[in-house]
PLY file of the C-alpha trace (Angstrom):
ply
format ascii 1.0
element vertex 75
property float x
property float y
property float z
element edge 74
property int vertex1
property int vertex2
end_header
0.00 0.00 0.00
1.14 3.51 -0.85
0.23 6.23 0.75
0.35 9.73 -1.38
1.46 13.34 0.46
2.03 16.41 -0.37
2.66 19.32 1.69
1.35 22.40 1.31
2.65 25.82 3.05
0.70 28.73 4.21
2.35 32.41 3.86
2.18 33.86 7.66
-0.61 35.55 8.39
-2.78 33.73 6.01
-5.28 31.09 7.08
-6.24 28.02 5.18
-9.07 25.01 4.67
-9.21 21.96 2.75
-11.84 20.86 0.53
-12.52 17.46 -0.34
-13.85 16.55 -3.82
-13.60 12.69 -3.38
-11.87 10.26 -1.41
-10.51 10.20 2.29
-7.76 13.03 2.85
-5.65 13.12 6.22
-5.27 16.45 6.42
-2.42 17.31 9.72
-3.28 13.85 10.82
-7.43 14.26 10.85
-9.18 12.24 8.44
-11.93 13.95 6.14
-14.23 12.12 3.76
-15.69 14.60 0.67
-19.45 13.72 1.75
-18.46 14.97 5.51
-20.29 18.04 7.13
-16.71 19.69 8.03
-13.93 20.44 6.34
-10.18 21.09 8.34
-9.78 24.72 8.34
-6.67 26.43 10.02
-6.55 29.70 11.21
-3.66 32.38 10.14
-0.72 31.75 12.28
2.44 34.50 13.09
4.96 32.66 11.05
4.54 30.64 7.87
3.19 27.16 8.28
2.87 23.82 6.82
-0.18 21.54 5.94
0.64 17.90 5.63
-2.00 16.51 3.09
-2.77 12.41 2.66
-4.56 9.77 0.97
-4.26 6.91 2.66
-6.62 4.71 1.09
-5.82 5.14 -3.05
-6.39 8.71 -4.23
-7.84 11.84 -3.18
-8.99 14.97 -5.06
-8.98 18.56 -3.19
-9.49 21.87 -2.77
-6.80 24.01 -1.26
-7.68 27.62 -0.20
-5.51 29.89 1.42
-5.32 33.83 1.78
-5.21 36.22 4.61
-8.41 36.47 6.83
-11.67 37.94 5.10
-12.19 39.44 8.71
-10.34 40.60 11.77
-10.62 40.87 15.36
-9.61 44.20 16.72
-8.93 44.28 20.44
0 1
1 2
2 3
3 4
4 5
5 6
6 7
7 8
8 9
9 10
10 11
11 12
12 13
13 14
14 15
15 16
16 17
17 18
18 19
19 20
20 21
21 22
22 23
23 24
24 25
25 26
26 27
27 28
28 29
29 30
30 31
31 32
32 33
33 34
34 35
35 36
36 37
37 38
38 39
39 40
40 41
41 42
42 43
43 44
44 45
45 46
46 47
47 48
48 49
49 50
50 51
51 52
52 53
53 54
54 55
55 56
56 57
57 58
58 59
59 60
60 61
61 62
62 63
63 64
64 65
65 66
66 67
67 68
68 69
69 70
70 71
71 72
72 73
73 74
């Protein structure tokens, strides 16, 4: 069995979230199915980051959206 990654990196400040279009993905080591309710979404971060994206069982198709936050929080 192989098991296909990829990993994808987020600029800092930006957040990101993972869409599946079919298959299973492991997506940071949470498994998502493309007919599930939720997707992983992961908020922007101070420094850049990386997304560890898998199909464990044969392929996967997804989405990947990134960009900086559509809103802020001012405190």
């Amino acid at each position: 069995m192989s098991v296909i990654a990829t990993l994808q990196r987020v600029a800092a400040g930006h957040c990101a979230f993972v869409m599946p279009i079919f298959g299973t993905v492991m997506a940071d080591g949470q498994n998502f199915k493309h007919n599930d309710l939720k997707l992983p979404v992961f908020p922007a971060r101070d420094r850049p980051y990386a997304i560890t994206l898998q199909a464990l069982h044969g392929s996967a198709k997804v989405m990947f959206f990134a960009g900086p936050p559509l809103h802020t929080t001012a405190t």
